[in-house]
N, C-alpha and C positions, 0 to 999 in steps of 0.2 A: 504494500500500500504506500503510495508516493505523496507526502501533502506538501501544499505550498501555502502560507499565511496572508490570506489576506482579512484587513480589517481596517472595519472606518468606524472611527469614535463618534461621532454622529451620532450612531444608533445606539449608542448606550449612555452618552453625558460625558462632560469632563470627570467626573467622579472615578471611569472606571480607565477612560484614556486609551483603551486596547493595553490596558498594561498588566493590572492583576486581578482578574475576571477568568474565569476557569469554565469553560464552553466543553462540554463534554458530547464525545459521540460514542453509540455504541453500534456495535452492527449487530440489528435485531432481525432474526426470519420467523415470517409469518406463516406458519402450517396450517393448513387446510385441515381440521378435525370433525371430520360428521357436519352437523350443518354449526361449527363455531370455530375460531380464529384460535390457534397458542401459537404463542411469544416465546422466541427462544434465543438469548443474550448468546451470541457467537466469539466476543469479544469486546470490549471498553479501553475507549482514550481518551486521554486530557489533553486539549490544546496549550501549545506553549504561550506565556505571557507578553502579548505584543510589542509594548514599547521596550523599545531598544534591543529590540529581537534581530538575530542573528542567526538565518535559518543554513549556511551555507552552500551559495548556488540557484540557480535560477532552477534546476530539478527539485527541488525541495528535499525531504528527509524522506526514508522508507524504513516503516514498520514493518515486519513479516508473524502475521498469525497463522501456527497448524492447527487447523480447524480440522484435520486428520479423523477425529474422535466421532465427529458430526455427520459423518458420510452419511448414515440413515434416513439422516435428513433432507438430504443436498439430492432431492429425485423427486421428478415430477413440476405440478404447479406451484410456487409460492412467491408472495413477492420478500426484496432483502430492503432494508432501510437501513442507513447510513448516514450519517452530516447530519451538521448544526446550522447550515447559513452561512456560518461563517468563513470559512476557510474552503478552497479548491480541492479536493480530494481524486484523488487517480485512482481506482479500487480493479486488479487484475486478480481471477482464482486462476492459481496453477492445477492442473491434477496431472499426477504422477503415476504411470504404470507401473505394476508388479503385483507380488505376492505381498500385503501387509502381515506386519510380523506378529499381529491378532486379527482376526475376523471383528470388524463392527456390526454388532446385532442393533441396539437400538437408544437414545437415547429420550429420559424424561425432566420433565425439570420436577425438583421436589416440594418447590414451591411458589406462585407467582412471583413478578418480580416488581409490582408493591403496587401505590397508589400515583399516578401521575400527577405532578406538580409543576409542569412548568418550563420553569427553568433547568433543575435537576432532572429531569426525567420522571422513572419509576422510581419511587422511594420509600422506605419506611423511617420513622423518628424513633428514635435512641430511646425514646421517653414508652412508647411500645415495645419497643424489642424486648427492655430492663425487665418490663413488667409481665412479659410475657403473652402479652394480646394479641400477639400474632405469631407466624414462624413455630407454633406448637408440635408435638408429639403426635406420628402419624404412621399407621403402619404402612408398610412396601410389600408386594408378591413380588422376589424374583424370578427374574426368567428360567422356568427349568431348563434352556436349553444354552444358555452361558454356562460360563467358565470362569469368568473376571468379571470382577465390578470395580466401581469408583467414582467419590462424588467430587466433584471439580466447584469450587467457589471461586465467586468476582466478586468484591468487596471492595471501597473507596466509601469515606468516611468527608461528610463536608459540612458547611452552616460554623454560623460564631457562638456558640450558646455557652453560658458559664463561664465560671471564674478561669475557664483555661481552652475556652473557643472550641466546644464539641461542635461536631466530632472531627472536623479537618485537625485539627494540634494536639490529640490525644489520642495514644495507644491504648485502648482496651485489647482483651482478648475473648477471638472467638475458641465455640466447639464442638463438635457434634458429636452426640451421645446416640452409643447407638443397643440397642438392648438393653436397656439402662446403664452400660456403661459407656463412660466420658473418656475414649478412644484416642481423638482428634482437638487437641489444643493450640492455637496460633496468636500469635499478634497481627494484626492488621495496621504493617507501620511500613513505610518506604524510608531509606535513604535518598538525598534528594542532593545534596553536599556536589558530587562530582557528575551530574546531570549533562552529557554531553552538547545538547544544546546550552548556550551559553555565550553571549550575555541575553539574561530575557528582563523584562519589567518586575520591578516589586520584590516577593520575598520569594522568588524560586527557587534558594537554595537548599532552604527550610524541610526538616525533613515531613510526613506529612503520612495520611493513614490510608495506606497502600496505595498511594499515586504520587506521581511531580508533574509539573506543568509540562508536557511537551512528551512524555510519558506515555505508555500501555499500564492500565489499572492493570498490579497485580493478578496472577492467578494462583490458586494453591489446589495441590490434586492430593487426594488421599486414595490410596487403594485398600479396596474392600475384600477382599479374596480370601485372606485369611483369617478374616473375621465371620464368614457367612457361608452358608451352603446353597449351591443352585436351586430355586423352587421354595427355598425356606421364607414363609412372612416375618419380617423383621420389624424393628420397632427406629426412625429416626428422629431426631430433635436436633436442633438449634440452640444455643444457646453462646450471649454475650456476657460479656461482664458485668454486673450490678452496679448501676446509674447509683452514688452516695449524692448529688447534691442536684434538686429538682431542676433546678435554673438550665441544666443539659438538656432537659427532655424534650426540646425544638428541635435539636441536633438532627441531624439525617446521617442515613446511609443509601449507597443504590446496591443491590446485590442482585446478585442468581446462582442457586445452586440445584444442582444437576446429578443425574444419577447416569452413571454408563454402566451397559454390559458388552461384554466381549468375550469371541472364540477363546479357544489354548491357543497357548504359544506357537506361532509354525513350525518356527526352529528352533533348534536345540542352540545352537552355537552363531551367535546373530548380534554384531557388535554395530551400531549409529555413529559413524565421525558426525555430529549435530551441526560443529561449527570452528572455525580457525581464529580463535581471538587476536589474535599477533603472530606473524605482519597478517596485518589485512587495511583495506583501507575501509569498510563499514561503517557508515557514521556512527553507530551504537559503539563504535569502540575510539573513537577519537579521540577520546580522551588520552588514553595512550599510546596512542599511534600515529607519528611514525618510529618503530623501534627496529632494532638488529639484536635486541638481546634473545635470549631464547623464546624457542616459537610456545605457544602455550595454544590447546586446544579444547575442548569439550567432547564426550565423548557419553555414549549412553548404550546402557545393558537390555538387548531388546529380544534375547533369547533363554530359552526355561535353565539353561548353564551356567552355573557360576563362573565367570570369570578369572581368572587367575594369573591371567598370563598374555600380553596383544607384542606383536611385532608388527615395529613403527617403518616402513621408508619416508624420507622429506627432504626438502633442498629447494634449491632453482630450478624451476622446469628445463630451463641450459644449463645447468651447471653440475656438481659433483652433489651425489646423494648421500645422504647419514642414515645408517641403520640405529633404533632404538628398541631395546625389551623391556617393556614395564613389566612389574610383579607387585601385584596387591592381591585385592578381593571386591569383585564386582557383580551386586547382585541384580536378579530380574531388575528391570525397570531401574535401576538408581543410576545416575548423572557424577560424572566426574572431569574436572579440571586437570589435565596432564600437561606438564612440565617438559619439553623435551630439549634436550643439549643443544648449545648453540652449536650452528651452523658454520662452513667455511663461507663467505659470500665475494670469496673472489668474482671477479666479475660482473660484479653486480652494476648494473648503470639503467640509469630512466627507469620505469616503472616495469619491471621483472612479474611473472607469474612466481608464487610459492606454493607447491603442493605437500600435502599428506594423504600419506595410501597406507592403510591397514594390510598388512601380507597373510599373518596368523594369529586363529586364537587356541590357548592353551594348546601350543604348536599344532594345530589343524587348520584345514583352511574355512572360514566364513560361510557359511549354509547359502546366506542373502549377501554376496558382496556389494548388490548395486550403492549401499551409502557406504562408501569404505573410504574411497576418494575426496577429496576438497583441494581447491585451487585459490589462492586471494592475492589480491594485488600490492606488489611490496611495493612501499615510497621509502624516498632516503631520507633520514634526515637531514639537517641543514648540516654545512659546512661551518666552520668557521676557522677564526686564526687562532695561532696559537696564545697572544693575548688579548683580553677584551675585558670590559667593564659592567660589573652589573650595578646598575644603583636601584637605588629601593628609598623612598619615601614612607615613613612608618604615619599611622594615624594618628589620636590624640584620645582622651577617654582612656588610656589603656588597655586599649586595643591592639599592642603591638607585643604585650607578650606572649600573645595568640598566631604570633607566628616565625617561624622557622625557616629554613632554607637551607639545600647540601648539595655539592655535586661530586656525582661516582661513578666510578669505570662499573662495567659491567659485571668485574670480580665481585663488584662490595666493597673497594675501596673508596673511603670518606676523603679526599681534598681538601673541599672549604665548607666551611659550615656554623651555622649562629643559631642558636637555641634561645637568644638574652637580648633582644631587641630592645629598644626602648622608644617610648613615645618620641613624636614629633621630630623626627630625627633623620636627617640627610645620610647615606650612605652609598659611598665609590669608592666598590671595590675592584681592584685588580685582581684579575686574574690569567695565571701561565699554566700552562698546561703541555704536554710532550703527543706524541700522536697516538690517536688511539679512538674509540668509543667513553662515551660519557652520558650523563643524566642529569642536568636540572630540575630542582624540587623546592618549591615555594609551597607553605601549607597554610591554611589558617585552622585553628583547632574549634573554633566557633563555626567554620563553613558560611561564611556572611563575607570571603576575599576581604579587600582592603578598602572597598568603597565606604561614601559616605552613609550615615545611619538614614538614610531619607524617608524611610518609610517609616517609621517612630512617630513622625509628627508631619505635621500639616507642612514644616520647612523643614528643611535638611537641618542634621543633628551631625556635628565632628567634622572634622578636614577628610577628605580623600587621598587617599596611599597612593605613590607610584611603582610601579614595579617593570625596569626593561635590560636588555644587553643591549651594551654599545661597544663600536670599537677604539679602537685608544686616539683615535682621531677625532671622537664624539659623534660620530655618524649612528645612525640607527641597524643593530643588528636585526633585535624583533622588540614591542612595545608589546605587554599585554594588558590587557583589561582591568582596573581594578574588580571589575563583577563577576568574579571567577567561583564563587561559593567555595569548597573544599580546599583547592591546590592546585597548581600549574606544574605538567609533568612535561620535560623538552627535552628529549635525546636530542645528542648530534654529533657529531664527528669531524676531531682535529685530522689533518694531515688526508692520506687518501684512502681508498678499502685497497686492501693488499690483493 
């Protein structure tokens, strides 16, 4: 899904500016049931915060949702609904041939998905959920002729109510209970801090209850399987955390939760390269990227065999390959981050392909190899000389010993580094370095960067931080943003790649 921003303050007031105003879309399909309509939430987004928004590119950003689970649905007549108004949306389904690694039997929702309001959509109020007037105790027939089950929640917490702005600035926790026992426990909290869109309007750094501005609403999937038998009637429930002070109970939530069944497993031995975190160029990973240090991937267990054992190939699509053998424990269904040794990148120039191919698991070969493969586009990072200048402008308020800075070779060696800033305070430093790979690291430990406090009050509140490299001529290396939320992560590399 590809969006591009558009917005005009007109239609909301100076009040809201296109700045921090949260336009939410979900993509809803309408199923034909006997002679009435169900509503089936496919997925949820929060639009980024207008002013001063920085979408990079005249293609806009691309979210990718697997709606994989949903096939049942996805046949026949129904219409889909999409968009707020606000914003251009590009909406493409892919479908993928082969054997899926369960059979999709059918999908229900376990509860509607609230009262319509408006602005927010489908909703229910915090002050209901608490008290339990809705979302109640309900039994299920499963299907005797599954195998798998599992209920999937979308949950975003919004509205200012109480002494601490329910439910958008408050983590509660959900959980479903399911046979009278209390199974599935979560927070419904997002980090929001290093949000790769950025810079946006307002307080998008903030962290927030399962969304950020510019964001896919959380989803959380629990599997049922070995809690339940095919054909068995079960008992499910709902429950949040208990509302202590009334002044909440305006608060909202928009939710859906869902029940899936599914075939067995097809294969026994059936490993998901999901996705190439670094190098890639993705916008979901910009934040760190462009790097050379080691590739890092995601990978998921999608066969009934524990895992124990993957043999890794990767490189330059031109260049020399590395072999890699992981050794842990990987089971059904569970998701994991791997690590793999840096690379030679001799030869590396302009924008290279970098692949990873799965070869074997627990030295056999893959039942299903078609996702085994992944390809992403390496960038370089910047060059630079061997001496240059960072200066840094600190804030005021005390606000500066909320932030740190270091730069290190790809070993883990520390260089230069300041932990003890101090308010209002000029700094140009030199820096020399020999040739090699390196990493720039600006943090703020608040996640609010080095801007001014302007959202606090009706005018700006503190001075504004600087933060850039220059070169020892004063020329401009790179400037960044004070509005960076979290940290500023910048690889780059002195001298040339070998």
């Amino acid at each position: 899904m590809v969006q591009t921003l558009k917005c005009d303050p007109a239609t909301k007031g100076d009040k809201y500016d296109c700045g921090e105003w949260d336009y939410i879309w979900d993509a809803l399909l309408h199923v034909p049931k006997e002679d009435t309509i169900e509503i089936f939430k496919l997925g949820s987004f929060v639009t980024p915060y207008g002013k001063r928004l920085v979408m990079g590119g005249e293609k806009g950003w691309q979210w990718t949702y697997d709606i994989t689970d949903y096939a049942p649905l996805l046949k026949g007549k129904m219409d889909l609904h999409i968009g707020n108004n606000q914003e251009l949306l590009d909406l493409k389904f892919y479908f993928i041939s082969g054997i899926p690694f369960r059979d999709k039997i059918s999908v229900e929702n376990l509860y509607p998905l609230g009262e319509y309001d408006g602005h927010y959509g489908f909703t229910y109020t915090y002050g209901d959920l608490s008290d339990d007037n809705v979302l109640k105790t309900k039994e299920i027939d499963l299907n005797p002729l599954a195998s798998g089950f599992s209920i999937k929640a979308i949950i975003s917490g919004h509205g200012h109510e109480g002494p601490k702005y329910c439910c958008e600035w408050v983590s509660k926790t959900h959980s479903y209970i399911i046979n009278g026992l209390k199974e599935f426990t979560w927070n419904v909290w997002k980090d929001c801090g290093n949000n790769p869109i950025y810079p946006q309007g307002g307080t998008w750094p903030f962290d927030r209850a399962g969304w950020c501005p510019g964001t896919k609403v959380d989803e959380y999937v629990f599997e049922l399987t070995d809690l339940v038998e095919p054909g068995q009637s079960i008992s499910i429930d709902y429950e949040i955390e208990r509302m202590i002070d009334d002044k909440e109970t305006k608060g909202i939530y928009r939710m859906s939760h869902q029940l899936f069944s599914f075939g067995p497993p097809n294969f026994k031995r059936n490993l998901e390269l999901v996705d190439i975190i670094n190098p890639s160029s993705k916008d979901q990973y910009s934040r760190i990227n462009p790097m050379l240090s080691s590739p890092k991937v995601l990978v998921k267990n999608i066969g009934s065999e524990e895992i124990r054992r993957i043999k890794f190939i990767y490189g330059l699509e031109s260049g020399k390959s590395s072999i890699f053998r992981w050794k842990g424990n990987l089971s059904f269904l569970e998701k994991l981050e791997i690590e793999l040794p840096i690379i030679d990148w001799t030869g590396l120039s302009g924008d290279q392909r970098f692949f990873v191919n799965v070869l074997s698991l627990n030295g056999r070969e893959d039942e299903s190899p078609v996702d085994n493969k992944l390809y992403s586009r390496v960038k370089i990072p910047r060059k630079f000389p061997g001496d240059f200048m960072i200066k840094i402008k600190t804030n005021n308020l005390g606000r500066a010993k909320q932030n740190t800075y270091e730069i290190k070779d790809y070993d883990g060696n520390i260089y230069y580094s300041d932990y003890a800033l101090l308010d209002s305070t000029v700094y140009d430093l030199k820096i020399s370095l020999g040739p090699g790979f390196y990493q720039f690291v600006f943090t703020d430990s608040n996640e609010d960067g080095i801007d001014r406090l302007w959202w606090q009050q009706k005018d700006s509140v503190g001075t504004s931080g600087e933060l850039g490299l220059y070169n020892m001529d004063q020329s401009i290396i790179k400037k960044f943003t004070p509005d960076f939320g979290q940290e500023i992560r910048m690889d780059f590399i002195i001298g040339s790649i070998p």
